[in-house]
BALO-62814 format. One line per field, with one value per residue: residue number from 1; z, x, y of N, C-alpha, C in turn. Coordinates in steps of 0.001 Angstrom, whole numbers, plus 500000, padded with zeros to 6 digits. Atoms other than C-alpha are relative to their C-alpha. Layout:
# residues N
num (NUM_...)
npz (Z_...)
npx (X_...)
npy (Y_...)
capz (Z_...)
capx (X_...)
capy (Y_...)
cpz (Z_...)
cpx (X_...)
cpy (Y_...)
***
This chain:
# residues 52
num (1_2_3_4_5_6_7_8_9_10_11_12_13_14_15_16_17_18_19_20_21_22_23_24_25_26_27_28_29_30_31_32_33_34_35_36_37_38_39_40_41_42_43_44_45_46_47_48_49_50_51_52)
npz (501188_501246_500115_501381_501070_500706_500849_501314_501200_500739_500650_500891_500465_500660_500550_500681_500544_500442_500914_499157_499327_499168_498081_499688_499646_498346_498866_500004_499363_498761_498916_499968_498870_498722_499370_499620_498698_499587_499985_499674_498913_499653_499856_499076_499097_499493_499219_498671_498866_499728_500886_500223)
npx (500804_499965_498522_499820_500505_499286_499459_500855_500433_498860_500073_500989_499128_498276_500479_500434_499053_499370_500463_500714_501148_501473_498883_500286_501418_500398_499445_500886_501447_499855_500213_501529_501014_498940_500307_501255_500206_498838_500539_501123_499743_499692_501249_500616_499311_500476_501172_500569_498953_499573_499113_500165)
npy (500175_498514_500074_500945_499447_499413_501183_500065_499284_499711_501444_499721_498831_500030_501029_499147_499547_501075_500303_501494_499739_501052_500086_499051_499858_500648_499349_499059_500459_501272_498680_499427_500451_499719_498180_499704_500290_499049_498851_500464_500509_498806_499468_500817_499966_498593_500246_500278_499665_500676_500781_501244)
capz (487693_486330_486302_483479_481894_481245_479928_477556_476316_475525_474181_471859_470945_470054_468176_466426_465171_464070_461928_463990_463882_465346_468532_468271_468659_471228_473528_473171_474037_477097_478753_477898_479917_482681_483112_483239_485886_487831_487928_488697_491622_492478_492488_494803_497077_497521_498272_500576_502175_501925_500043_497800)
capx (836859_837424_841387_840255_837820_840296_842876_840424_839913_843324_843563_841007_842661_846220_844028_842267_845295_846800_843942_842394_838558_836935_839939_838871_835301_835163_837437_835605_832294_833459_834703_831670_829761_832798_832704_828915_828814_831549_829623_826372_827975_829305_826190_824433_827491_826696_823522_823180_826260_827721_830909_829319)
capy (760865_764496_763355_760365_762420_765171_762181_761526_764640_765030_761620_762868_765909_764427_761441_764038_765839_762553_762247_758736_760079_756761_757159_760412_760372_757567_759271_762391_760647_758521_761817_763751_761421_760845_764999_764989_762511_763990_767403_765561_763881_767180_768764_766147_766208_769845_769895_767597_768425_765002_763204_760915)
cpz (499014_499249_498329_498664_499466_498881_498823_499086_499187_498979_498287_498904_498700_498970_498717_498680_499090_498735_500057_500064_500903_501476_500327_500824_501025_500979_500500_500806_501715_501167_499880_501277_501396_500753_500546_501305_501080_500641_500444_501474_500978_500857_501242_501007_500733_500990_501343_500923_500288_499165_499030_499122)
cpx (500252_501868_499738_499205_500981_501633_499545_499942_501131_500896_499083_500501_501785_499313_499430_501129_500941_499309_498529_498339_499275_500720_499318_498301_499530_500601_499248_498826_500064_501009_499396_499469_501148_499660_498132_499607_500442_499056_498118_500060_499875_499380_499233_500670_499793_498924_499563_501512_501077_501529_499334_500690)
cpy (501140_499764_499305_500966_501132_499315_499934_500998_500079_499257_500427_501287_499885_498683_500937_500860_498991_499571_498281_500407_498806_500027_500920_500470_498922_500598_501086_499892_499414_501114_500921_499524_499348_501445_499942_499631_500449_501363_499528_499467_501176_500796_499278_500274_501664_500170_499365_499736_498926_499359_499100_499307)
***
């Protein structure tokens, strides 16, 4: 999940530079909340010690 979300960002990045803001700003957004989850999972998986 952190693999696509970093895709994205970079997607976002070279979209950005191109000048594309609406590529830009959905990509952006849709690995925002990829990373968040990711790091939320993370977090849980910690805690309780498990893979999830």
């Amino acid at each position: 999940m952190i693999r696509i979300a970093v895709i994205l960002f970079i997607v976002a990045l070279i979209a950005g530079a191109l000048g594309l803001s609406g590529v830009m700003s959905a990509a952006a957004n849709i690995a925002y909340v990829l990373a968040a989850i990711a790091i939320i999972l993370f977090i849980i998986g910690a805690i309780t010690g498990r893979k999830v």
